[in-house]
MDAnalysis code that builds the backbone (N, CA, C; Angstrom):
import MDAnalysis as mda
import numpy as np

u = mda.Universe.empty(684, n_residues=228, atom_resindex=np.repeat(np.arange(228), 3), trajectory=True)
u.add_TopologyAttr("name", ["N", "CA", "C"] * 228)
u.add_TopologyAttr("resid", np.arange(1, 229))
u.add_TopologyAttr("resname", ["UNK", "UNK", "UNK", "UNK", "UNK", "UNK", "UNK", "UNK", "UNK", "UNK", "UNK", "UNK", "UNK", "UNK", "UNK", "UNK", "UNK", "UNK", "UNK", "UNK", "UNK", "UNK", "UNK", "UNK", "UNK", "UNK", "UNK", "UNK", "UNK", "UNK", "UNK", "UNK", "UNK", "UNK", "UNK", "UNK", "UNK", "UNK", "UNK", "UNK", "UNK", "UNK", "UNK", "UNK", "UNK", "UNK", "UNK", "UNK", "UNK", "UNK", "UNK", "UNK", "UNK", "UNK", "UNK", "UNK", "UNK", "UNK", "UNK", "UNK", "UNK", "UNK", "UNK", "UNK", "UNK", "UNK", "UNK", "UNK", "UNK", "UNK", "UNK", "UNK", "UNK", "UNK", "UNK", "UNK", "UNK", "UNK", "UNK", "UNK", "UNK", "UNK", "UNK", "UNK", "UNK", "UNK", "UNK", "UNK", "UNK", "UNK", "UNK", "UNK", "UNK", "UNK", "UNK", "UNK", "UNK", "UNK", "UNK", "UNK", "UNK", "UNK", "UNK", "UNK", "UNK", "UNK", "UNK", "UNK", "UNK", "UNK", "UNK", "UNK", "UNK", "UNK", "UNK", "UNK", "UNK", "UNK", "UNK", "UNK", "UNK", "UNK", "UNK", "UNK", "UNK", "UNK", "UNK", "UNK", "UNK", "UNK", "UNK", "UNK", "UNK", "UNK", "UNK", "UNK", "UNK", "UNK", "UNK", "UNK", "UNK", "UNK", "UNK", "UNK", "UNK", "UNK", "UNK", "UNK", "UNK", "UNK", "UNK", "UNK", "UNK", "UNK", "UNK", "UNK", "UNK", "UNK", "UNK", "UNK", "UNK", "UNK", "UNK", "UNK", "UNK", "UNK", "UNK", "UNK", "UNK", "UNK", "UNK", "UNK", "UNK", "UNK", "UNK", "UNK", "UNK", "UNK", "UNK", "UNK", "UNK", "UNK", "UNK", "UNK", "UNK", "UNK", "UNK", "UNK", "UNK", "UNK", "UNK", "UNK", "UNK", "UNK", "UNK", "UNK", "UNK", "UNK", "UNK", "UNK", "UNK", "UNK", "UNK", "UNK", "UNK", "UNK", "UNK", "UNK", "UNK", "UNK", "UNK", "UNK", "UNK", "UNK", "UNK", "UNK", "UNK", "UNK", "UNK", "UNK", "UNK", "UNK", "UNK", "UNK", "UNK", "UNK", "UNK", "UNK"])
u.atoms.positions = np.array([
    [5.679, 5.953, 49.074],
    [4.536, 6.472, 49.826],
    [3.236, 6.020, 49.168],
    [2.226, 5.484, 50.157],
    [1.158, 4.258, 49.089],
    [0.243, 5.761, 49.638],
    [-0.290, 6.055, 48.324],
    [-1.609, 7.346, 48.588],
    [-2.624, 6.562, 48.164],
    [-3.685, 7.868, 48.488],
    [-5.450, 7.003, 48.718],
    [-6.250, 6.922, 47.163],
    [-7.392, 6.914, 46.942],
    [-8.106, 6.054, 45.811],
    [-8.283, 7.587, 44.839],
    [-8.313, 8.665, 45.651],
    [-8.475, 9.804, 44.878],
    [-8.055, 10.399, 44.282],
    [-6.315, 10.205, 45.469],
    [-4.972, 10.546, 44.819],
    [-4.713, 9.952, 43.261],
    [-5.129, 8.452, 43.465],
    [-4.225, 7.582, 42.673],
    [-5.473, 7.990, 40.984],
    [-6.253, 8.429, 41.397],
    [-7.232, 8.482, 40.229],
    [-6.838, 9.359, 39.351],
    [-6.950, 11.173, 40.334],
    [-6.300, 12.043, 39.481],
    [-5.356, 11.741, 38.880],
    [-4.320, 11.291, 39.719],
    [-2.847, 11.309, 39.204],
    [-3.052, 10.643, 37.503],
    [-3.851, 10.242, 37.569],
    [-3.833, 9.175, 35.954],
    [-3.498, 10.455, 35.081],
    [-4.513, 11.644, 35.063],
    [-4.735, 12.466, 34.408],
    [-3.176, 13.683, 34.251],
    [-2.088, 13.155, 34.528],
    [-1.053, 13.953, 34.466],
    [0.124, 13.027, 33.908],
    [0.542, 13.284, 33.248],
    [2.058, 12.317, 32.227],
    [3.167, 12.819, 32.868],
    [3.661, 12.441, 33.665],
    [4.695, 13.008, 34.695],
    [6.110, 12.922, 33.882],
    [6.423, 12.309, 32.585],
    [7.354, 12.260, 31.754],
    [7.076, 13.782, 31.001],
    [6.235, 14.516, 30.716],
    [5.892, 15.796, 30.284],
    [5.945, 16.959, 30.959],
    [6.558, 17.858, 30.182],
    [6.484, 19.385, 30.498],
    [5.086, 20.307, 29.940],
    [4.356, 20.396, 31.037],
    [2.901, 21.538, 30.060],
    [3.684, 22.872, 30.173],
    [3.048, 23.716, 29.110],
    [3.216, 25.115, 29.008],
    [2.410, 25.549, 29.878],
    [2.501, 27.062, 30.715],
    [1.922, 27.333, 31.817],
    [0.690, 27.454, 31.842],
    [-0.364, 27.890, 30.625],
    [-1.671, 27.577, 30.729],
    [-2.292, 26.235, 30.744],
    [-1.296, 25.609, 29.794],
    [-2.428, 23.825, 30.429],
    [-2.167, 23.381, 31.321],
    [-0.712, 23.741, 32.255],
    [0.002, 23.607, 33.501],
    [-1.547, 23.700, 34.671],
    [-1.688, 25.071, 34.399],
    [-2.442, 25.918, 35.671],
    [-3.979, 25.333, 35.809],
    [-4.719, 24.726, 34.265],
    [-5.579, 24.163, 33.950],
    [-5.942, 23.219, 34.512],
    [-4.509, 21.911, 34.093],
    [-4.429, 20.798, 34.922],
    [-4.450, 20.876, 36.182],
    [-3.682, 21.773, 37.278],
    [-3.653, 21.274, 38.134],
    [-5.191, 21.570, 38.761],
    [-6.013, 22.781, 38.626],
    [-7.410, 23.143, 39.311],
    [-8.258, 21.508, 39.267],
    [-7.728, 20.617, 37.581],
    [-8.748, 18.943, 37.893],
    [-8.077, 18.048, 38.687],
    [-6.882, 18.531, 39.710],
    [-6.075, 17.487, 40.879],
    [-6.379, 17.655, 42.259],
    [-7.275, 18.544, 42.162],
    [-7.802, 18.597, 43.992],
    [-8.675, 16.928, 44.273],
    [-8.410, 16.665, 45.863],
    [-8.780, 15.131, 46.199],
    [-9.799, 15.782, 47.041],
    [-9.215, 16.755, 47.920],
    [-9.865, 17.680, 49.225],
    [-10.959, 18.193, 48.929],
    [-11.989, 18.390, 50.189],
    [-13.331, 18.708, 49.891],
    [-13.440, 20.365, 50.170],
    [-11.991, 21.295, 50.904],
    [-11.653, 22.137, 50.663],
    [-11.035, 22.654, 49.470],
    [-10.915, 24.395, 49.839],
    [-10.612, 24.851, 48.449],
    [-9.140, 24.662, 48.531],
    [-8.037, 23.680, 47.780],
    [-6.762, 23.696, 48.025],
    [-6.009, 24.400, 47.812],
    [-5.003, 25.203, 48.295],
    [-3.755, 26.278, 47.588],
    [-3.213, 25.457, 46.506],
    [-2.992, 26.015, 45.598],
    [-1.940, 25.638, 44.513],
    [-0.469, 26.909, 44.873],
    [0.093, 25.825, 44.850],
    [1.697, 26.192, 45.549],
    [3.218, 25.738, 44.626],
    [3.754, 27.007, 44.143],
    [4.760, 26.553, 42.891],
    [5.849, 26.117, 44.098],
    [6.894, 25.274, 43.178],
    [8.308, 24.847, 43.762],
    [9.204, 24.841, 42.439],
    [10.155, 25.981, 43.027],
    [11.153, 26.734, 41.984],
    [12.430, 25.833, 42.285],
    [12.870, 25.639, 41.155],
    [14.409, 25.099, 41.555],
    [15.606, 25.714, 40.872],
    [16.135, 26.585, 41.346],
    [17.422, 27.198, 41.016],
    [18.512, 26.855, 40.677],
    [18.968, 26.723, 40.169],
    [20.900, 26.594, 39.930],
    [21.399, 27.532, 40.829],
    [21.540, 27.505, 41.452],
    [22.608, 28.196, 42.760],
    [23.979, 27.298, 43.241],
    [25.149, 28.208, 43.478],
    [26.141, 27.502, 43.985],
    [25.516, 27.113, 45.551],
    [26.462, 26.633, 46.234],
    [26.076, 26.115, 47.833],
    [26.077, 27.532, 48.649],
    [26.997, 28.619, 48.458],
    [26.819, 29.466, 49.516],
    [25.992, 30.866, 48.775],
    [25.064, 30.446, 47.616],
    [24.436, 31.610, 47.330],
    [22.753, 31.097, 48.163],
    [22.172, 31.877, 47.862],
    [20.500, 32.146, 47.900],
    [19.829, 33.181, 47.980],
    [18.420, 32.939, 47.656],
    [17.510, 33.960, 47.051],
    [16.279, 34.198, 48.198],
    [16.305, 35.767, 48.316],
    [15.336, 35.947, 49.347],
    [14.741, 37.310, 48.581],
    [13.786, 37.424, 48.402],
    [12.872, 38.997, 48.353],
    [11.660, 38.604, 48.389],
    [10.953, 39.820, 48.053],
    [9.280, 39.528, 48.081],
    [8.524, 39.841, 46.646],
    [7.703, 39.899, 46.536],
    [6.590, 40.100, 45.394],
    [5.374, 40.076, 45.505],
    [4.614, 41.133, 44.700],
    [3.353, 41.199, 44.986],
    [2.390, 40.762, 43.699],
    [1.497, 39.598, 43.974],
    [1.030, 38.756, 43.509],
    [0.028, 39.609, 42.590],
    [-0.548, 39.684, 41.634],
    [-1.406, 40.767, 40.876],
    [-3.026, 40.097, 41.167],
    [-3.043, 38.532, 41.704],
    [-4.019, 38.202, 42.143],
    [-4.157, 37.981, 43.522],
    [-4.981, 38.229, 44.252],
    [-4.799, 37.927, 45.932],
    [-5.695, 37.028, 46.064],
    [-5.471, 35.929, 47.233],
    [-6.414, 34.874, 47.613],
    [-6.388, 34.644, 48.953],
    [-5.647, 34.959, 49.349],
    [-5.815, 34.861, 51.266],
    [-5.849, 36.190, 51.588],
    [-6.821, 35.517, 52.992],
    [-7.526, 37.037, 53.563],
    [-6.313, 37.922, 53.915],
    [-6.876, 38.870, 54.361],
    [-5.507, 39.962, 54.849],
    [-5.435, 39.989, 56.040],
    [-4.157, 40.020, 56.243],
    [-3.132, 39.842, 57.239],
    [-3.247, 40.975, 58.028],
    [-2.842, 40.740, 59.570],
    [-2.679, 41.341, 60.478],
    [-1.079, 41.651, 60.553],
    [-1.188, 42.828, 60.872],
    [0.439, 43.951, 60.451],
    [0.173, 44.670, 61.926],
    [1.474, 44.238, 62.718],
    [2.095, 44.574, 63.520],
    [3.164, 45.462, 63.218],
    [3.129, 46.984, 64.037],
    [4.345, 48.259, 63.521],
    [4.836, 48.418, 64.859],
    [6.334, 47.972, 65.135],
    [6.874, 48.377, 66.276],
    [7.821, 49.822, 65.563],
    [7.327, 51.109, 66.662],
    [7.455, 52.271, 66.427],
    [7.601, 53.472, 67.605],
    [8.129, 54.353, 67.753],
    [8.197, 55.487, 68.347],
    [6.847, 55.515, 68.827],
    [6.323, 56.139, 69.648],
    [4.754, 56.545, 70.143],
    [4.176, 57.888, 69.099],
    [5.271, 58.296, 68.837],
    [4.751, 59.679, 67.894],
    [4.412, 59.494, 66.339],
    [4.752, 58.369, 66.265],
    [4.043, 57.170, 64.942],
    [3.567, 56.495, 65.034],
    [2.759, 56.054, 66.476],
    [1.258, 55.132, 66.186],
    [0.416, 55.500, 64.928],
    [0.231, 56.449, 65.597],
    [-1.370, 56.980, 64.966],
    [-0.971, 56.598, 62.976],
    [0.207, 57.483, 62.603],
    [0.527, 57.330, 61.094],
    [0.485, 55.504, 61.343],
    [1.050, 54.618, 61.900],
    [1.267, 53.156, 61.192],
    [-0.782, 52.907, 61.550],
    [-1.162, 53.275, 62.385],
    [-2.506, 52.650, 62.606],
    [-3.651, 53.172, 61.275],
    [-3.189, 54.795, 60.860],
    [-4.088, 54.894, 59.788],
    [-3.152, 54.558, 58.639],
    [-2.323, 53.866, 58.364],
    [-1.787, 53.230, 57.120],
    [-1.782, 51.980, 56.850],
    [-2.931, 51.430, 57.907],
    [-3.574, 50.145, 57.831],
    [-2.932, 49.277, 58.843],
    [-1.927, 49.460, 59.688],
    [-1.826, 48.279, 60.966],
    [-3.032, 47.992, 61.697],
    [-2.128, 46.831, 62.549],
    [-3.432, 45.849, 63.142],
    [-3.256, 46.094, 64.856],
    [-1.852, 46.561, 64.925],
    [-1.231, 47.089, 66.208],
    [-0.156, 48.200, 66.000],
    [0.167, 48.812, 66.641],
    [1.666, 49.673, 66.714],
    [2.030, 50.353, 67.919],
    [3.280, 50.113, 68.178],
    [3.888, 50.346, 69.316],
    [5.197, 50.129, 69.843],
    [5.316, 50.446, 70.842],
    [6.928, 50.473, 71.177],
    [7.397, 48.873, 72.230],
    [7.596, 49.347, 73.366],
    [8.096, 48.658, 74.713],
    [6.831, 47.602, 74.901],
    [6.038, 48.747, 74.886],
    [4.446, 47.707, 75.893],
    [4.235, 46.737, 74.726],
    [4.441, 47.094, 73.354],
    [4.660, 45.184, 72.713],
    [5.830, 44.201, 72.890],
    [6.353, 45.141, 72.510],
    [7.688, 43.722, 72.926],
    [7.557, 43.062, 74.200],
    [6.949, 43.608, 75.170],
    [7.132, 42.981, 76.241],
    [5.304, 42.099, 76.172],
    [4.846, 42.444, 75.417],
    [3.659, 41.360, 75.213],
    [3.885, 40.422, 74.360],
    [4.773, 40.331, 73.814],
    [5.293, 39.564, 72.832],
    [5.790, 38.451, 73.928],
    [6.709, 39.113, 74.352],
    [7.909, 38.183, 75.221],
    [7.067, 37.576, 76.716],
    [5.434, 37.807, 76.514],
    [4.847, 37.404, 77.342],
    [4.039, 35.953, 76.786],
    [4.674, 35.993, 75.716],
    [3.946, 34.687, 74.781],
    [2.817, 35.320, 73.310],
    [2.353, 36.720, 73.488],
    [1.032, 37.166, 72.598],
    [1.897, 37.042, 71.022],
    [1.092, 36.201, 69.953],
    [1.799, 36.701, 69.132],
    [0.552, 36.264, 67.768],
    [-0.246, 37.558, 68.367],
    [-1.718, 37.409, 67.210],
    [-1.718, 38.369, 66.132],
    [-1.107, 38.211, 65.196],
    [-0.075, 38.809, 63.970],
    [0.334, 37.681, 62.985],
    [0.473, 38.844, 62.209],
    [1.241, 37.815, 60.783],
    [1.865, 38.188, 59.874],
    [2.514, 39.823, 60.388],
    [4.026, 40.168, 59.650],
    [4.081, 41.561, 60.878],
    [5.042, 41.544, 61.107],
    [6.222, 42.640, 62.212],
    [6.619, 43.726, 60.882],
    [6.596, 44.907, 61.142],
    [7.599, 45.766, 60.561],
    [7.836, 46.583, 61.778],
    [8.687, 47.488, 61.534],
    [9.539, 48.209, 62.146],
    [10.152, 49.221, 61.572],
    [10.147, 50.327, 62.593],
    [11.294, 51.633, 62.001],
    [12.631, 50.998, 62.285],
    [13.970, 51.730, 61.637],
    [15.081, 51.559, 62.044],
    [15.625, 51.392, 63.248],
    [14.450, 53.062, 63.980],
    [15.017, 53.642, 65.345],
    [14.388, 52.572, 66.190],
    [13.345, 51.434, 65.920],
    [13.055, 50.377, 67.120],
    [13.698, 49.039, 67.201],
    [14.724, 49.158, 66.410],
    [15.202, 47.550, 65.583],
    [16.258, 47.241, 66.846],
    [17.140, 47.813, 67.478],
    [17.713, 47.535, 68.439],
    [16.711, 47.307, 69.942],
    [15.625, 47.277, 70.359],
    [14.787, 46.877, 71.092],
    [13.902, 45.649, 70.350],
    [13.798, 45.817, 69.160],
    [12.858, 44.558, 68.509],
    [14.091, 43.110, 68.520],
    [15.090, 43.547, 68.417],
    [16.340, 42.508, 68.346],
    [16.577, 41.786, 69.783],
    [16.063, 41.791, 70.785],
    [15.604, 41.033, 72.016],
    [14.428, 40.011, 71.941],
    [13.983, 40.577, 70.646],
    [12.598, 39.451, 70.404],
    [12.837, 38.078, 69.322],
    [14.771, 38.390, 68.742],
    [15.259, 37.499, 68.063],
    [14.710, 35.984, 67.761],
    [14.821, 35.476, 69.117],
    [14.455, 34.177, 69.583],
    [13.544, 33.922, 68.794],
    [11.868, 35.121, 69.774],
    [10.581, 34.757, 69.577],
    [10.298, 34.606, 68.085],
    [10.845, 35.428, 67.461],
    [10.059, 36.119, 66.363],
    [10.848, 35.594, 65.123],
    [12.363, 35.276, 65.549],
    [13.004, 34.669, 64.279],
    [12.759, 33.277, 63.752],
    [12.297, 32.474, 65.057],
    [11.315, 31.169, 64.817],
    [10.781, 31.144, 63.871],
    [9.746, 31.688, 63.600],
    [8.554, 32.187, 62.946],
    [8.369, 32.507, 62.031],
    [9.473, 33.440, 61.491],
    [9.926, 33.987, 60.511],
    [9.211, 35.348, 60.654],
    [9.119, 36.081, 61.536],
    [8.301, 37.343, 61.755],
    [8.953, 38.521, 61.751],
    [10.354, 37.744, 62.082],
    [11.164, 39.194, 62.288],
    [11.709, 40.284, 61.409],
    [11.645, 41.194, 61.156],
    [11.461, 42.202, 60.178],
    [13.281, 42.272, 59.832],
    [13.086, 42.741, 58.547],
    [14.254, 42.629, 57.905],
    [14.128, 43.936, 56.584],
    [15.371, 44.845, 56.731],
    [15.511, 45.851, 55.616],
    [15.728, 44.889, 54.605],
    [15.787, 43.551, 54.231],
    [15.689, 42.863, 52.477],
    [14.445, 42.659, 52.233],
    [13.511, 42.534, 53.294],
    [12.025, 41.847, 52.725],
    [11.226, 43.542, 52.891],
    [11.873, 44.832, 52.944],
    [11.330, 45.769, 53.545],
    [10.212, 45.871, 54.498],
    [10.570, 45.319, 55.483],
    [9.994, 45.385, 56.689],
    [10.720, 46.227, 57.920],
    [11.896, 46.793, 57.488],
    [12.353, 47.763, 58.428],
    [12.298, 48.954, 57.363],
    [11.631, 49.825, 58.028],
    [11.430, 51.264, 57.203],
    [11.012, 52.092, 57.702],
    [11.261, 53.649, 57.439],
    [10.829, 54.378, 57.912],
    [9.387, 55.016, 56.775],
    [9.831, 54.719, 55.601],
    [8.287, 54.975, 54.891],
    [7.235, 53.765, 55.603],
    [6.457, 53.990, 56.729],
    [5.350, 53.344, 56.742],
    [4.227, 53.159, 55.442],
    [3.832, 54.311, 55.233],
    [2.849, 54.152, 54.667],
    [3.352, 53.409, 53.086],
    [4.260, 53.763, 52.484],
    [4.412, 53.105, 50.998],
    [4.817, 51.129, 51.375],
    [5.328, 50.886, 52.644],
    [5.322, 49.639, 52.959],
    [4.031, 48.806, 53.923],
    [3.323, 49.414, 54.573],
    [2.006, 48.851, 54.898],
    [0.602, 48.771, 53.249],
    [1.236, 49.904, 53.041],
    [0.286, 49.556, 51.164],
    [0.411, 48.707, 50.082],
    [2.323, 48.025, 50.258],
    [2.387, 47.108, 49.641],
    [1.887, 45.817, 50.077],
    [2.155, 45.659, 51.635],
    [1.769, 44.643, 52.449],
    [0.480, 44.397, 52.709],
    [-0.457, 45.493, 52.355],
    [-1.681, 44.618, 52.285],
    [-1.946, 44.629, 50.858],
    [-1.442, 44.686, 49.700],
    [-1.686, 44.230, 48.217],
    [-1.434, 43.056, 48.755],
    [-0.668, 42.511, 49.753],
    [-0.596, 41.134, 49.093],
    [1.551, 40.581, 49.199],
    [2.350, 41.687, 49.632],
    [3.451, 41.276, 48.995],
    [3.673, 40.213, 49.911],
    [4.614, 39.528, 49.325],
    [4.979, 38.252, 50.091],
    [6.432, 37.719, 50.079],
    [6.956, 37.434, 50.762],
    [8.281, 37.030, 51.292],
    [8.435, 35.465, 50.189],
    [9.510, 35.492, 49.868],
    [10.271, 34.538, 49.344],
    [11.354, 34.204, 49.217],
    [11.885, 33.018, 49.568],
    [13.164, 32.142, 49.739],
    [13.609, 31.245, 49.666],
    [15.182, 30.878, 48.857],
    [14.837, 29.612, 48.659],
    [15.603, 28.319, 49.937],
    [15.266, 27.027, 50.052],
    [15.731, 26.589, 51.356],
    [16.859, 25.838, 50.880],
    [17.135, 25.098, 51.913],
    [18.780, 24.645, 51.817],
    [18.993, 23.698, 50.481],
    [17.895, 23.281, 49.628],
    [18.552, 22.515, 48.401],
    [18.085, 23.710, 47.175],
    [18.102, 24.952, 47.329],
    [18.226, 26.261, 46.563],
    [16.464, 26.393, 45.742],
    [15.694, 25.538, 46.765],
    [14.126, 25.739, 45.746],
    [13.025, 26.642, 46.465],
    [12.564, 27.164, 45.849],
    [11.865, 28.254, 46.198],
    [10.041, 27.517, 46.710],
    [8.996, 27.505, 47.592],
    [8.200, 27.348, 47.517],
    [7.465, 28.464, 48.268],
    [6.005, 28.462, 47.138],
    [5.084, 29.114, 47.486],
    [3.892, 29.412, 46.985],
    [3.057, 29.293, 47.602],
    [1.357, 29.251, 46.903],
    [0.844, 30.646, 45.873],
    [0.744, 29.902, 44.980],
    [-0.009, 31.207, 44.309],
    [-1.248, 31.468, 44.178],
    [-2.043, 30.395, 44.243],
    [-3.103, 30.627, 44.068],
    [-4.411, 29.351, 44.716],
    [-5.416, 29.784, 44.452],
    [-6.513, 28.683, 45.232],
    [-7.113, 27.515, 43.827],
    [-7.365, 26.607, 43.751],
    [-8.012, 25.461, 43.143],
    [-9.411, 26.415, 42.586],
    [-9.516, 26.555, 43.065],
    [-11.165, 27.824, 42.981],
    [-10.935, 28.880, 41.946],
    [-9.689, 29.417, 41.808],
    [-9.375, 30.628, 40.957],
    [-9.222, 30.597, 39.587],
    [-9.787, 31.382, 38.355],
    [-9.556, 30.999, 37.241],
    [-7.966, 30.594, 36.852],
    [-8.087, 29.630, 35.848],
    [-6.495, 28.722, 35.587],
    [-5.646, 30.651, 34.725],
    [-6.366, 31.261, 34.250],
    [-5.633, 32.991, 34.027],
    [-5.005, 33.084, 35.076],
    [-5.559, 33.370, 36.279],
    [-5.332, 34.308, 37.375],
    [-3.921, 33.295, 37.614],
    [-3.988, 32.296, 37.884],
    [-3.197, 31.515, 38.499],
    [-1.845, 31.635, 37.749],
    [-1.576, 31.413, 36.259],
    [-1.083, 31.300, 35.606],
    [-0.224, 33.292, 35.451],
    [-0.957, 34.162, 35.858],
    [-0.518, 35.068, 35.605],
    [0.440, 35.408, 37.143],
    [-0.309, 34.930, 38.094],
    [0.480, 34.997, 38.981],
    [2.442, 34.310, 39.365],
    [2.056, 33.335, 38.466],
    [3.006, 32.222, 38.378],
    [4.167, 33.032, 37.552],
    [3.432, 33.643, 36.903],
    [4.436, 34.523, 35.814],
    [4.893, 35.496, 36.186],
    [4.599, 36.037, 36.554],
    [4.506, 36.903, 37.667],
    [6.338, 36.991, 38.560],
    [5.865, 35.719, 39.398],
    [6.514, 35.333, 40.259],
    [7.672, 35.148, 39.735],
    [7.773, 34.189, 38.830],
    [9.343, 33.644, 37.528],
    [9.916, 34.698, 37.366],
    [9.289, 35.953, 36.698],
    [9.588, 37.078, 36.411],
    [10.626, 37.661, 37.422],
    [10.452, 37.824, 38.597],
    [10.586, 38.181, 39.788],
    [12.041, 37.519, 40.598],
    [11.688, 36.516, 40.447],
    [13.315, 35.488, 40.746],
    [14.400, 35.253, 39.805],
    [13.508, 35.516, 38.168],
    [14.980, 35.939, 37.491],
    [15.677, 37.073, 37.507],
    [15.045, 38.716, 38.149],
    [15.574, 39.574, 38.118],
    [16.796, 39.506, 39.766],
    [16.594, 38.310, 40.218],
    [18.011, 38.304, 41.240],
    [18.822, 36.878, 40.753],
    [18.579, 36.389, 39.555],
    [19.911, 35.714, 38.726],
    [21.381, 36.696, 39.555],
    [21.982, 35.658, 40.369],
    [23.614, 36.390, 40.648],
    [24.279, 36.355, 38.981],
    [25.008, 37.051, 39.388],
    [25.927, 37.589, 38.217],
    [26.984, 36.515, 37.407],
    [27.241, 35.855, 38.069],
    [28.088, 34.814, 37.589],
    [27.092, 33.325, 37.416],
    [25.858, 33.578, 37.948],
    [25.427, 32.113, 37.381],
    [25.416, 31.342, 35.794],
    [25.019, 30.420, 35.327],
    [25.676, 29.763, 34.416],
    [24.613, 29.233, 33.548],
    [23.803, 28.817, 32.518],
    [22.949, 28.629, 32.158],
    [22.297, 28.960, 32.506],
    [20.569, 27.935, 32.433],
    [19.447, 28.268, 33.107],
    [19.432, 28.725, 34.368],
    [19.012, 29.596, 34.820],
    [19.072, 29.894, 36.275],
    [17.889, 29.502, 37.211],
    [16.666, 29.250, 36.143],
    [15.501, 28.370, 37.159],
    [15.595, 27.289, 36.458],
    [15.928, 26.137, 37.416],
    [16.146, 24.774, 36.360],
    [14.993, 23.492, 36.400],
    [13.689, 24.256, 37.536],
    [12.545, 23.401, 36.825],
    [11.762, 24.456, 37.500],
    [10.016, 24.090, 37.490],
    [9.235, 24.516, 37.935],
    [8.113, 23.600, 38.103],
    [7.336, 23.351, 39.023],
    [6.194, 22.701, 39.786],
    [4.957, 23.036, 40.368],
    [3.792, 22.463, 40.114],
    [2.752, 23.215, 40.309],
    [2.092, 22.017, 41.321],
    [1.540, 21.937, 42.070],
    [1.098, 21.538, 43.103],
    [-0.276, 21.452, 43.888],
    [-1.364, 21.033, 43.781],
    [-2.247, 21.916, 44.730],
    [-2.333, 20.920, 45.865],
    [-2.469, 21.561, 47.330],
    [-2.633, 20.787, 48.274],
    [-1.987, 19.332, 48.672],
    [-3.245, 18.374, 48.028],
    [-3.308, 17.036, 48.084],
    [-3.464, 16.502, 47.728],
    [-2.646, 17.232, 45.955],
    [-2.694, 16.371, 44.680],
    [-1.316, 16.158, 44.161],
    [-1.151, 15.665, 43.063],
    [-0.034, 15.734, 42.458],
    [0.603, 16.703, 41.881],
    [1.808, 16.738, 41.353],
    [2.909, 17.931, 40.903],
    [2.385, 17.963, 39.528],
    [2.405, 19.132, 38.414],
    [2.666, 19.201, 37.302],
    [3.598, 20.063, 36.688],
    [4.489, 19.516, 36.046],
    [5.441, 19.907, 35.687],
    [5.628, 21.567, 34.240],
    [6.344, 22.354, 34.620],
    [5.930, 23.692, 33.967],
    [6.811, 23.821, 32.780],
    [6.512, 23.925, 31.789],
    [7.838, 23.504, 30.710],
    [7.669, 25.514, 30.193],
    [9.461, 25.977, 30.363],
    [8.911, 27.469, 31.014],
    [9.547, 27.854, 29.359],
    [10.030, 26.849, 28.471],
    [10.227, 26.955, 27.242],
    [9.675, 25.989, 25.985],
    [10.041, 26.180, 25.134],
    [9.551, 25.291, 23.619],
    [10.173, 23.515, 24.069],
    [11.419, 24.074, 24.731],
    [12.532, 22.932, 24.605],
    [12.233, 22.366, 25.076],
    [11.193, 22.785, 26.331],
    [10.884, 21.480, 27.214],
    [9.856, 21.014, 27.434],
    [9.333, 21.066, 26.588],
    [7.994, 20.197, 25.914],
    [8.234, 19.040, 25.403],
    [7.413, 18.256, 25.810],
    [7.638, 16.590, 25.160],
    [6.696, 16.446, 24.866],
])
């Protein structure tokens, strides 16, 4: 892949044969933006997983950088009012789903009680596309509204890894101190080793990658050993 004059400039500034420790990691990558926007910096986890395992939960980032999200609560009518003052953006029963299934879909996470999940499960199609559709693993089906709309606007965020077992996801903005970033990152590691399956075998995260936008990768050396 032949990249442009900006790409090829930064890139000088990174030894791609090297592992940084996570603060000169997080450092480096804020001097790899090309973009005249502020770029996400976005980790890529790589797991040791057998073929029929994988990793899905969420976590809440201790730094936030994207605006807040619009939270959709499909619910009983006698729990509007609780999902609307526990910070939703909509809540409701029938008359959404069927605005949904009319094409509307101006949102950017679904939860749900238990008791609506067999009517929200007609919206499979729409919403599983998307990845919208609420799920008791990412706690998005619940009947505590309020302790799950409070995590969801801290910030929590869905994570998973895809079919070659690597996890991606932005932690932070080019703009944000290389701390914040770096704590988030830690954060996150933290977080995916506490669902290590039980029988895995060595290392269980077997690299890590730092990214911003429309720059190059830098590589996260998450021990002594892997420093060069």
């Amino acid at each position: 892949m032949k990249h442009g004059k900006k790409y090829t400039e930064v890139a000088k500034k990174v030894d791609p044969s090297q592992a940084y420790d996570l603060g000169a990691a997080c450092a480096l990558v804020k001097e790899l933006k090309t973009a005249k926007f502020d770029e996400t910096v976005e980790v890529h986890i790589r797991l040791n997983l057998k073929k029929s395992q994988s990793v899905r939960d969420t976590v809440v980032l201790p730094h936030q950088f994207r605006a807040e999200k619009r939270i959709l609560v499909f619910c009983k009518p006698e729990r509007v009012k609780e999902a609307l003052d526990a910070g939703a953006a909509y809540a409701g029963g029938e008359e959404l789903i069927e605005k949904i299934k009319g094409g509307w879909l101006d949102f950017d996470i679904a939860v749900a009680t238990p008791d609506m999940m067999k009517d929200v499960g007609k919206l499979g199609m729409v919403l599983g596309r998307r990845g919208l559709m609420p799920n008791p693993k990412t706690g998005t089906v619940t009947n505590d509204l309020s302790a799950a709309l409070g995590e969801l606007r801290k910030g929590r965020t869905e994570y998973r890894t895809d079919k070659s077992g690597i996890i991606h996801l932005p932690v932070g903005k080019v703009s944000m101190d290389a701390e914040k970033i770096a704590e988030n990152l830690s954060t996150l590691v933290e977080e995916v080793n506490r669902k290590r399956p039980a029988d895995a075998k060595g290392d269980f995260v077997a690299s890590v990658y730092l990214t911003p936008t429309m720059g190059p990768s830098v590589k996260v050396a998450l021990n002594k050993s892997e420093k060069r």
